[in-house]
LUMVODREN-958225 format. One line per field, with one value per residue (C-alpha): residue number from 1; residue in one letter; x, y, z. Coordinates in steps of 0.05 Angstrom, whole numbers, plus 5000, padded with zeros to 4 digits. Layout:
N
k	[NUM;...] $
r	[A;...] $
xx	[X;...] $
yy	[Y;...] $
zz	[Z;...] $
//
This chain:
675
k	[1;2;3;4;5;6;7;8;9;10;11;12;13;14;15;16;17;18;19;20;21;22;23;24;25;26;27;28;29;30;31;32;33;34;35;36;37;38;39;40;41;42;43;44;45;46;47;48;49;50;51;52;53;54;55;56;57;58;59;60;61;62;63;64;65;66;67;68;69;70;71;72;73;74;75;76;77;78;79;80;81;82;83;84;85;86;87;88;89;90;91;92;93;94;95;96;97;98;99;100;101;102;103;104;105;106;107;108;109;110;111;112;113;114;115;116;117;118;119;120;121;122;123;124;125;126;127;128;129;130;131;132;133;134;135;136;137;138;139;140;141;142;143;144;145;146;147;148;149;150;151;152;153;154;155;156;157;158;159;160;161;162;163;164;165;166;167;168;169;170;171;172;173;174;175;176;177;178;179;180;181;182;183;184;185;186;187;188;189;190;191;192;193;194;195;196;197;198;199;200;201;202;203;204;205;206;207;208;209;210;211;212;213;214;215;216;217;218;219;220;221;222;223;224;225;226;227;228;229;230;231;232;233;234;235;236;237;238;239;240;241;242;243;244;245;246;247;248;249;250;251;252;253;254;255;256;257;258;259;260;261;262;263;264;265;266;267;268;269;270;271;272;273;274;275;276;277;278;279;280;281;282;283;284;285;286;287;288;289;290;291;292;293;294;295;296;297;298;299;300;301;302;303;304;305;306;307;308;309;310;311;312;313;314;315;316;317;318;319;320;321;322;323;324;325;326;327;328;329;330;331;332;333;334;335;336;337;338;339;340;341;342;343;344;345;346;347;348;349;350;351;352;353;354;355;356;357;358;359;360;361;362;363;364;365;366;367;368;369;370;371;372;373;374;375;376;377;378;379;380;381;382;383;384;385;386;387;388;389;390;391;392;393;394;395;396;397;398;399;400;401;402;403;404;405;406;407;408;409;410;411;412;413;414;415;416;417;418;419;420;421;422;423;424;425;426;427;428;429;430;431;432;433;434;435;436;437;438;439;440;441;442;443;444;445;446;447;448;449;450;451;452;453;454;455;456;457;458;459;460;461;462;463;464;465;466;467;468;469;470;471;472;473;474;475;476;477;478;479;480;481;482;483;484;485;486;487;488;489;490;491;492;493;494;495;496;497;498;499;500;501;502;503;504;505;506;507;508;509;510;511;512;513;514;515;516;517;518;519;520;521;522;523;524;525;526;527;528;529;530;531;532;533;534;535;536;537;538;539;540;541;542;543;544;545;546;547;548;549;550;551;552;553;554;555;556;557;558;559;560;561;562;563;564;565;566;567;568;569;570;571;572;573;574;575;576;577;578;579;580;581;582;583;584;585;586;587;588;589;590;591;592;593;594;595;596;597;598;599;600;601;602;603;604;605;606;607;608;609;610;611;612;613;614;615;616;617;618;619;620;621;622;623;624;625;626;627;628;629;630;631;632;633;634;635;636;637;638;639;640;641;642;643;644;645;646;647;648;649;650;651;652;653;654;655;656;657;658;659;660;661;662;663;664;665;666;667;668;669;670;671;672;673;674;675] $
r	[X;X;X;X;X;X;X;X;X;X;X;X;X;X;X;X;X;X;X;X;X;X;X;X;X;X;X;X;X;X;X;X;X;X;X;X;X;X;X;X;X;X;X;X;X;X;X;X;X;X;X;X;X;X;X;X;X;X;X;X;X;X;X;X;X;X;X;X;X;X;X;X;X;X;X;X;X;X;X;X;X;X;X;X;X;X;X;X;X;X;X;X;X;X;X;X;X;X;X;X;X;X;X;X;X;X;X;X;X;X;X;X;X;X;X;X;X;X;X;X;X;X;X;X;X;X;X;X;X;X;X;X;X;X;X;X;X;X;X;X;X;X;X;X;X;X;X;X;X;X;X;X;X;X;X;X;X;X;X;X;X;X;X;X;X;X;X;X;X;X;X;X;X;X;X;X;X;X;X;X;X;X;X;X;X;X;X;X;X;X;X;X;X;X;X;X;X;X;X;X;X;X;X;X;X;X;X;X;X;X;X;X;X;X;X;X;X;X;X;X;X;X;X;X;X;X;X;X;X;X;X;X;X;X;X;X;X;X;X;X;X;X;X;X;X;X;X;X;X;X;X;X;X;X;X;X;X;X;X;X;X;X;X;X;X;X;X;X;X;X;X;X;X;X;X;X;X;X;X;X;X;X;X;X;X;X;X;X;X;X;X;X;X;X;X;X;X;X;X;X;X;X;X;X;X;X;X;X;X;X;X;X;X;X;X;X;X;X;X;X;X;X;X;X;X;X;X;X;X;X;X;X;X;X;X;X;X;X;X;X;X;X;X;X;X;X;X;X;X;X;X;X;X;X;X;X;X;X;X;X;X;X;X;X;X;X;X;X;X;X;X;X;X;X;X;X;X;X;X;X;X;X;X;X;X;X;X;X;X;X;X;X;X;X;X;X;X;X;X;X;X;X;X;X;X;X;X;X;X;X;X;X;X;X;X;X;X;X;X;X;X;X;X;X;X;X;X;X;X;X;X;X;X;X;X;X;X;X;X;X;X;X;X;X;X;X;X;X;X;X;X;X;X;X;X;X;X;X;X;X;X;X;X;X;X;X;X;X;X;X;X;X;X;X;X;X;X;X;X;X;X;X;X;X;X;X;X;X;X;X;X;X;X;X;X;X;X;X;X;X;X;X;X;X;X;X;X;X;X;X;X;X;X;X;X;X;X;X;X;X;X;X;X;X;X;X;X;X;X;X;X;X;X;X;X;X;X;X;X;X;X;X;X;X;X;X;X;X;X;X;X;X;X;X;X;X;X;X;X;X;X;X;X;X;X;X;X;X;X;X;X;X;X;X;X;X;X;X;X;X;X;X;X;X;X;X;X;X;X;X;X;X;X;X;X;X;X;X;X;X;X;X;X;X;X;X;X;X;X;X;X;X;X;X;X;X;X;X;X;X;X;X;X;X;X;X;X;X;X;X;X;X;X;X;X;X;X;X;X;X;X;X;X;X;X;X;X;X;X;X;X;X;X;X;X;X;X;X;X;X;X;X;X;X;X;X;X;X;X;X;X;X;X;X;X] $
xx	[1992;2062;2097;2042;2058;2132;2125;2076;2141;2186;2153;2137;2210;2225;2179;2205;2268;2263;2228;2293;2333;2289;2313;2388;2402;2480;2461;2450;2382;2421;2456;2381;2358;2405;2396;2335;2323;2371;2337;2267;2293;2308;2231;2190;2156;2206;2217;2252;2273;2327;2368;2348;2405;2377;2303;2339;2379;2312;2264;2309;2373;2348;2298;2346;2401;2352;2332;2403;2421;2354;2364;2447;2483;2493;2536;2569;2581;2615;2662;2685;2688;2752;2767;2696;2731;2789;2749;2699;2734;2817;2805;2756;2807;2864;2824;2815;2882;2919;2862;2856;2931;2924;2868;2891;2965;2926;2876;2912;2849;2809;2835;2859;2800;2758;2795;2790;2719;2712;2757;2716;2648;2677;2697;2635;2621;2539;2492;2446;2489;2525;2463;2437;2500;2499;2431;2469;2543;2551;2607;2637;2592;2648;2666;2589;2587;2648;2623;2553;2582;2633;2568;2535;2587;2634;2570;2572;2657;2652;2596;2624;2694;2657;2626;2690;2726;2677;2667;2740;2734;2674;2710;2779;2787;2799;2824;2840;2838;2768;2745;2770;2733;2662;2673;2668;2616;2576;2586;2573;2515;2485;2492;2465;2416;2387;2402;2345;2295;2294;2281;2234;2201;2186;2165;2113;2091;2090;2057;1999;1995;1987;1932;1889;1913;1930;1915;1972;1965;1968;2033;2065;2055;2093;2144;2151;2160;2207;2278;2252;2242;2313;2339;2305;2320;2387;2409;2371;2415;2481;2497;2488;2421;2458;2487;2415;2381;2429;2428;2356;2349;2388;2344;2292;2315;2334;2267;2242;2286;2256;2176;2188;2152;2099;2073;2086;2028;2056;2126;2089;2063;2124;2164;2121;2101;2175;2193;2151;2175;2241;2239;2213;2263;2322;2292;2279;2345;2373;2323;2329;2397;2400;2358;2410;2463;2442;2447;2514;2533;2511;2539;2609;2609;2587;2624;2688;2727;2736;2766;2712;2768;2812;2757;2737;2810;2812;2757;2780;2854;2815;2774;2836;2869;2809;2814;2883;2884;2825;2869;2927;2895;2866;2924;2956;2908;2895;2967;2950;2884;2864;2813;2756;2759;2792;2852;2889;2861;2791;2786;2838;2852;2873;2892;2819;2793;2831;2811;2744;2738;2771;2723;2666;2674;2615;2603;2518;2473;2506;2562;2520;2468;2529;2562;2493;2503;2558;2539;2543;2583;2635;2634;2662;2607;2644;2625;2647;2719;2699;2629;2595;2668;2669;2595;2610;2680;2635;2582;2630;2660;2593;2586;2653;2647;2589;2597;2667;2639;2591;2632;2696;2660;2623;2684;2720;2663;2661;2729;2724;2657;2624;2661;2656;2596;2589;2581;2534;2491;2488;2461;2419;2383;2380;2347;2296;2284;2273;2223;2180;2180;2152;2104;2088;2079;2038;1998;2000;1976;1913;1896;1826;1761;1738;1791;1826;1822;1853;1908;1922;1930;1976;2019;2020;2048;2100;2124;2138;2177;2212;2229;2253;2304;2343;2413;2405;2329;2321;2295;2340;2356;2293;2252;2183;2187;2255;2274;2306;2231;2209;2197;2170;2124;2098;2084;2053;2000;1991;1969;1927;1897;1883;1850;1798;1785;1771;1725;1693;1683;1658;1601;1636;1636;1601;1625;1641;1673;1720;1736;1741;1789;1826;1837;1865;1919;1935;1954;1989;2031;2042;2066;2123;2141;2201;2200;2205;2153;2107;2099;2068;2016;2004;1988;1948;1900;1895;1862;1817;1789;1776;1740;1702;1674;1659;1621;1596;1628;1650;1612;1609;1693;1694;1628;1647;1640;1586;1594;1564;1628;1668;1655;1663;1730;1755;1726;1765;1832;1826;1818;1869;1923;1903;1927;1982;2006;1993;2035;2089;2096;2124;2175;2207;2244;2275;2330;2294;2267;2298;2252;2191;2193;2182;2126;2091;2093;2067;2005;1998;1991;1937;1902;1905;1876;1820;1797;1778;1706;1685;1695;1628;1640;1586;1596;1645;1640;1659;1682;1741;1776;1773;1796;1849;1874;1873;1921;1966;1973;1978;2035;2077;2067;2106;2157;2163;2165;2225;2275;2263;2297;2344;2375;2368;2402;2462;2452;2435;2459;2418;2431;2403;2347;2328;2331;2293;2233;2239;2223;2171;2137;2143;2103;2058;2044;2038;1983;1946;1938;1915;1856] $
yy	[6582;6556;6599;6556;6490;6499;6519;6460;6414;6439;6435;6368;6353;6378;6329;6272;6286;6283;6207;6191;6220;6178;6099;6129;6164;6169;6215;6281;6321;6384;6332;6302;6359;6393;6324;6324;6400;6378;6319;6343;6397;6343;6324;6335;6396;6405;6464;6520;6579;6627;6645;6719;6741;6804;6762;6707;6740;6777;6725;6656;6687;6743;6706;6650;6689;6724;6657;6635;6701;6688;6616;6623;6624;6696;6675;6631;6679;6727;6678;6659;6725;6729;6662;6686;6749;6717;6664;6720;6773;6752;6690;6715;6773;6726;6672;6743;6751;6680;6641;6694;6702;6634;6636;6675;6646;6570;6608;6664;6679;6704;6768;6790;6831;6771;6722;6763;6760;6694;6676;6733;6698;6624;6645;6656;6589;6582;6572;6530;6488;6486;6458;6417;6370;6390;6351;6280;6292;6304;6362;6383;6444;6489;6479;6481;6548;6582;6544;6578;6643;6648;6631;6686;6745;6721;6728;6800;6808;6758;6795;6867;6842;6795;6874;6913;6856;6853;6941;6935;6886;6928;6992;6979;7020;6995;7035;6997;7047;7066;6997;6979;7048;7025;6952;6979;7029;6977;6926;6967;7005;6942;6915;6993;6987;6919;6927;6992;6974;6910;6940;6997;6937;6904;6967;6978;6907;6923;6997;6947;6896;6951;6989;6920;6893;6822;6787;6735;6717;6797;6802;6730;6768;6829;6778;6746;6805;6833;6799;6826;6906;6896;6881;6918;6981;6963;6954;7020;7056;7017;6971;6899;6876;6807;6832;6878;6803;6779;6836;6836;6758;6771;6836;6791;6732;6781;6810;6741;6721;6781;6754;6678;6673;6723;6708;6629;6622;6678;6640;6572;6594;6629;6569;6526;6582;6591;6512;6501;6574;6548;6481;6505;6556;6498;6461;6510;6537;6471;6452;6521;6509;6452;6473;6517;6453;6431;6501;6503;6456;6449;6518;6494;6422;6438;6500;6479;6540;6496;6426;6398;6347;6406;6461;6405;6403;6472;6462;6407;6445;6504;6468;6439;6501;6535;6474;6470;6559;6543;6493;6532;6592;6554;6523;6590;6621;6565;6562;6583;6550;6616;6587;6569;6636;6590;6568;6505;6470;6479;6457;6424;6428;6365;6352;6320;6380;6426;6380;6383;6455;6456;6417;6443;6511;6480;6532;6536;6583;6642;6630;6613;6671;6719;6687;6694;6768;6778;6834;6813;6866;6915;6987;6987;6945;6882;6817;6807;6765;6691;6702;6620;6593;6629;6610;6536;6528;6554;6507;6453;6474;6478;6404;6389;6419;6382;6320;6328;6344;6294;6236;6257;6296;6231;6196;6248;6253;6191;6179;6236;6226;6176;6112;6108;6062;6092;6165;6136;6112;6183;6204;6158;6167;6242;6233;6190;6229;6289;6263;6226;6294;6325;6279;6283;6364;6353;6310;6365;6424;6379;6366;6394;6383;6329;6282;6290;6225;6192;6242;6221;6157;6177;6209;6144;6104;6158;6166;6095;6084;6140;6100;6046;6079;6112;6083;6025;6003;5935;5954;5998;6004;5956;5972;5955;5904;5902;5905;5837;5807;5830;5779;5736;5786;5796;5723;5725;5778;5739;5676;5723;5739;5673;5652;5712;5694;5622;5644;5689;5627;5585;5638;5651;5716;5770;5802;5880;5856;5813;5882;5914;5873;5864;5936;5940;5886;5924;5992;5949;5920;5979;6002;5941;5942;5972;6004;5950;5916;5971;5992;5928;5935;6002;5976;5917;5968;6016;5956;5934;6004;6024;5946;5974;6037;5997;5942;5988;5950;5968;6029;6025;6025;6099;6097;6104;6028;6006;5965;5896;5919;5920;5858;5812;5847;5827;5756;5756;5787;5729;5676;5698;5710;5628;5616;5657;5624;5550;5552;5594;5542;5501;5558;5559;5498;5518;5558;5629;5604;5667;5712;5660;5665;5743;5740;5682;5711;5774;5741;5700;5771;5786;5720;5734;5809;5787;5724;5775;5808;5864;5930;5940;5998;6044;6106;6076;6114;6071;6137;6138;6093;6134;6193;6161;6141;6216;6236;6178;6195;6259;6241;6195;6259;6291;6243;6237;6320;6314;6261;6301;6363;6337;6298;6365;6411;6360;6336;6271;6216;6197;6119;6146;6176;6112;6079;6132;6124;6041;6064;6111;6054;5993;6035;6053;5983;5980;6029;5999;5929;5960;5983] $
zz	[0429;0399;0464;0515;0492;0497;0564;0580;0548;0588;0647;0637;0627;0688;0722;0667;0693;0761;0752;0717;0771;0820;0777;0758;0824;0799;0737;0767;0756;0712;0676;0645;0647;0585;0557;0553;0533;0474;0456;0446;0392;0352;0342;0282;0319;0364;0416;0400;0445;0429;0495;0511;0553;0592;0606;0625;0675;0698;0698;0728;0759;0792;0842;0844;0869;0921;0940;0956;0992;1029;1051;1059;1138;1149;1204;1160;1099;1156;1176;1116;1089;1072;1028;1000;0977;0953;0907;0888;0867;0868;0834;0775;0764;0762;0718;0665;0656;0662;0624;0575;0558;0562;0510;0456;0468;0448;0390;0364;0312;0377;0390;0463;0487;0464;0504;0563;0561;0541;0611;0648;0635;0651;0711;0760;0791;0790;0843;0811;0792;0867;0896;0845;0864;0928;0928;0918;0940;1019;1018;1080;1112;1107;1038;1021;1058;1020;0949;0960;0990;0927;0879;0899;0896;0832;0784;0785;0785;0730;0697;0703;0680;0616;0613;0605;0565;0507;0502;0491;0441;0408;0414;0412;0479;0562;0615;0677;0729;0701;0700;0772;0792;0751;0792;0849;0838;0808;0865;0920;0898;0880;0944;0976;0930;0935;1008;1013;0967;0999;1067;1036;1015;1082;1117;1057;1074;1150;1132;1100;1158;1205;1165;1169;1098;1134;1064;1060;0983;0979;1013;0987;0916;0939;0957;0895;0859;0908;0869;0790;0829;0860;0792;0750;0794;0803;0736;0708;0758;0724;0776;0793;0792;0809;0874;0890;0891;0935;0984;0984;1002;1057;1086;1078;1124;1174;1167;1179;1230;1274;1258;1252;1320;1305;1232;1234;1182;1136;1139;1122;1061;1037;1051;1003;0948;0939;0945;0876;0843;0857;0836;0768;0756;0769;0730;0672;0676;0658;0604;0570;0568;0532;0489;0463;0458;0396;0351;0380;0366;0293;0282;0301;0273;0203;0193;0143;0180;0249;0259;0310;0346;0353;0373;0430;0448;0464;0501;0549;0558;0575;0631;0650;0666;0706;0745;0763;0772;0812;0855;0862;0883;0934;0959;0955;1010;1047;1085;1156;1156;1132;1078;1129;1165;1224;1255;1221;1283;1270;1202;1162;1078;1059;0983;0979;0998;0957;0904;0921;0911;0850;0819;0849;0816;0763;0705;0688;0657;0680;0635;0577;0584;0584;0517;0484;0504;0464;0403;0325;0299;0334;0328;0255;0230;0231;0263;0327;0322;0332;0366;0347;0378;0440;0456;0438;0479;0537;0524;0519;0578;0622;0606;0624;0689;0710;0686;0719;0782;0778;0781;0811;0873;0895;0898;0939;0981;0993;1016;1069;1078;1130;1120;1200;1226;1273;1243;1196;1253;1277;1212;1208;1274;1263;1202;1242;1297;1253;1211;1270;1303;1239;1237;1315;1295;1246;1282;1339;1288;1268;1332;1354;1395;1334;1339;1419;1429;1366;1351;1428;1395;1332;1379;1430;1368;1339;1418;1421;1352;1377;1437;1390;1355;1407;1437;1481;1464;1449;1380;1363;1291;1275;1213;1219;1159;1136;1061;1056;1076;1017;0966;1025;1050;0979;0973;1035;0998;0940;0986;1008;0942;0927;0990;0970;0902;0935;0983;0926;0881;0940;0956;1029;1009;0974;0908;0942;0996;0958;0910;0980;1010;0935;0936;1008;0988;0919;0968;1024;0957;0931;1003;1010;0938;0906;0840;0794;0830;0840;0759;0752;0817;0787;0725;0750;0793;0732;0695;0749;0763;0690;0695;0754;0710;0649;0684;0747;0798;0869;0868;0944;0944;0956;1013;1083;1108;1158;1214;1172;1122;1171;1200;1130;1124;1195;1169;1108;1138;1190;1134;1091;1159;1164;1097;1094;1171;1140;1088;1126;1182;1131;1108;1172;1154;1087;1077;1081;1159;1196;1156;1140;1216;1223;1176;1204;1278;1242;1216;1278;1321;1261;1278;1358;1340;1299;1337;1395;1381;1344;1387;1423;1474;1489;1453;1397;1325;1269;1237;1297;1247;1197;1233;1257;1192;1162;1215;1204;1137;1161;1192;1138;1088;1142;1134;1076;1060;1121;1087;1030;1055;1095;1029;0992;1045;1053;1129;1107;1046;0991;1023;1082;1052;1018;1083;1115;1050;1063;1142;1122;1075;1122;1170;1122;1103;1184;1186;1125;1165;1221;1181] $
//
């Protein structure tokens, strides 16, 4: 039961995090994520979960890796092979023996063999981490490509070195040629390995399909599992498991890349099982290990055998040297334009960029995981030399690296990012055109003999705000309500309010269609409002439907509305637009008159639409409405789900993403007046 509720914690601090994420955009998610891990050990029954390095690798890594190798530019990893190589494998065996030296040179108490190790297991970069920030900082593609590419190979070089380094310091024993021989081995087999189970795998799975076993949860299971059997077979057979996840992610895309046109449905549902499998394993990784932050911590700080300013120290200098190895090698290779897999015409490493990729190289759970690994005692029964420091200078070191990262990367990115207007235009506009035409296909897939003719309609509207927002139309740029009408807008809904609760206490109006027409107003408010506005709306419709259960009131809210309903709510939407007009025409001479004047021909066009009479065609449903509706909605989720990956994926900015969500809710506030 104890084991349940910790896992219910942490997976609601995932979810805590992300809202904080969502009010302090410039704290990335990783960052609260450790914080908060750390912070709710610290409670009376707090959470506690030792770090179990070989499950940890198994259970988070393993499918995260396959993931990456999955969703990662084959095309892309082939071009950039070689720098790949050379950060991978040249740069993590370079970062052994200068760090190390380095190491033991600085701390002479940990022995050689433990320094080694110590430098081996800093020195894979890790995924996770890579595209948490890659999230909110917009990297050049190329450098994204080679950061992910590196990610993915220098876990096992930096795992099978961290290997070799601490049997040497248990045994007392290293041969180079034999451990240069083993990394090899290890390496390739892993990828052979990972590479044929994978594709064993997928004609198992085809074997299946063929036989009539078309069950998609069936074979979305066998997917799932697919990254723990690579592993787990992999590292029986003493070689990467690491580099068999990898391997097999990337059978599988080619595997997919041959059926994306024949098992479209298949594809769907893998796409969003694995979006939520994913999300939680980032997420845990991160919580789990700051979970561990606090023990090591305390294990350092109140031991009377360290000095914690200086044991910090050593820390920082440390970091500072895998940064500045990190940007030498760099600049080292990347004479010759020979870094991007390209001529020094096609892509050019300016300081910023060298810079950048320095300081990208973020440490993460990798590093940890593998410290935690390190045995208590050597082969003579005593403890290992130094074990609690070298698993807090790696700590410390993890949160240097990403809070470094954090805030220096923005700023770099920023300065050879897209300062042009014009640039940012194009970003902008591709972010808009890619989420009305995933709304316009959702639209499309919904589409049946039920509802012809008002998805026809739908699509009419998303055709023509696709009109508006291309190059040259006279609306170009124009946001349905735009955010500095805001506060006016709002007003405009609280006249509204009022002029209902009038017509309510005058006995114009009954008591359900005033609740009706209250609640429409609270969801167009909640629409238009931004955050700080919107807890409060929240809060206020929270109270008035627990009011509504208490006292039995609007129980017809949730009915499907009849014509007469219908009617008293084009009456009272007409009443309220009269209000609202009256006490704008006097607006239009202050100071605010350029946007008193957008509202006020806004509710004029309301006033003009409702004056005309009910529709009365022959063969009119009143449920047409309400299909309509569903497939707008329909549509905005589309949207919505849209901006959301193009922010995560890099192509557009988290500004622009904000600007796209404003679109996305001043249409929706659109829609909801329409009703």
């Amino acid at each position: 039961m104890e084991l349940f509720i910790a896992i219910l914690v942490l997976l609601a601090l995932i979810g805590i995090s992300n809202v904080i994420n969502r009010q302090l955009p410039y704290l990335p998610v990783p960052l609260i994520q450790i914080a908060l891990g750390s912070a709710v050990t610290f409670l009376p029954s707090g959470v506690h979960m030792p770090l179990e390095p070989e499950l940890f690798f198994l259970l988070f890594i393993a499918p995260l890796l396959y993931n990456d190798g999955k969703k990662t530019p084959r095309s892309e990893l082939w071009r950039l092979r070689a720098p790949i190589l050379l950060l991978a494998v040249g740069l993590v065996f370079t970062t052994v023996f200068v760090i190390g030296y380095g190491i033991h040179w600085m701390i002479p108490s940990i022995p050689l063999p433990v320094a080694f190790g110590l430098a081996a297991i800093l020195s894979p970069t890790d995924a996770v981490s890579v595209n948490a920030l890659a999230g909110r900082i917009h990297l050049p593609k190329s450098l994204m490509h080679l950061l992910e590419g590196e990610a993915l190979m220098n876990d096992a070089s930096g795992l099978v070195a961290f290997k070799f380094a601490t049997a040497a310091a248990v045994t007392g024993v290293f041969s180079l040629p034999k451990a240069s021989l083993s990394f090899v081995i290890i390496a390739i087999g892993g990828l052979v390995v990972g590479a044929l189970l994978a594709s064993s795998i997928t004609g198992i799975r085809y074997l299946l399909r063929r036989s009539g076993l078309e069950d998609e949860t069936m074979h979305m299971l066998i997917h799932i599992l697919t990254p723990f059997a690579l592993y787990l077979t992999a590292e029986e057979l003493g070689l990467s498991g690491i580099l068999a996840a990898v391997a097999g992610g990337v059978m599988h895309a080619v595997e997919r890349d041959r059926s994306n046109k024949a098992k479209p449905r298949a594809n769907e549902l893998s796409d969003n099982t694995w979006s939520v499998i994913l999300f939680l394993l980032n997420g845990l990784v991160f919580v789990i290990l700051g979970l561990q932050i606090p023990d090591v911590f305390n294990t350092i700080f109140s031991s009377p055998d360290f000095n914690n300013y200086e044991v910090v120290g050593y820390a920082l200098i440390i970091f500072a040297m895998l940064i500045v190895l990190r940007f030498l090698w760099t600049w080292a290779f990347s004479q010759g334009g020979k870094i991007v897999g390209g001529s020094i015409g096609q892509e050019k490493f300016s300081f910023k960029i060298l810079a950048m990729t320095s300081i990208s190289g973020v440490r993460g759970a990798i590093t940890l995981a593998g410290a935690f690994s390190i045995p208590l005692i050597v082969e003579t029964g005593a403890p290992f030399p130094q074990r609690s420091l070298v698993i807090f200078l790696a700590a410390v070191i993890i949160l240097f690296s990403l809070i470094t990262a954090s805030i220096a990367l923005p700023l770099l990115a920023k300065q050879d990012g897209i300062n042009d207007e014009a640039e940012r235009e194009q970003m902008e506009r591709h972010g808009q055109i890619k989420m009305m035409s995933a709304a316009i296909l959702a639209v499309k897939q919904a589409r049946d003999e039920t509802n012809e003719a008002e998805s026809s309609a739908v699509l009419t509207d998303y055709s023509r705000w696709i009109r508006e927002f291309k190059p040259g139309a006279p609306n170009y740029g124009y946001r349905l309500m735009p955010g500095k009408e805001e506060g006016l807008r709002l007003g405009a809904l609280a006249i509204e309010r009022e002029e209902t609760r009038s017509l309510l206490a005058n006995g114009e109006i009954s008591k359900e269609h005033a609740a009706m027409f209250l609640r429409g107003l609270e969801q167009l408010e909640m629409a238009l409002s931004r955050s700080s506005h919107l807890w409060y709306v929240i809060l206020r419709s929270t109270v008035r439907a627990i009011k509504g259960m208490l006292y039995k009131e609007d129980s017809r809210l949730a009915a499907k509305l009849s014509r007469a309903d219908r009617e008293a709510l084009r009456t009272i939407k007409f009443r309220t637009s009269c209000a609202v007009v009256d006490s704008y025409e006097e607006l239009c001479r202050g100071p605010d008159k350029n946007e008193a004047t957008d509202i006020l021909k806004h509710y004029k066009l309301i006033k003009d639409k409702l004056s005309k009479p009910y529709p009365a065609l022959q063969g009119y449903n009143e449920g047409n409405d309400e299909v309509k509706r569903d497939l707008h909605w329909i549509a905005i989720q589309a949207e919505r789900d849209t901006v959301q990956r193009l922010y995560e994926v890099g192509e557009i900015t988290r500004d622009i993403a904000n600007g796209l969500r404003r679109t996305i809710r001043d249409r929706e506030a659109f829609i909801l007046e329409q009703e």
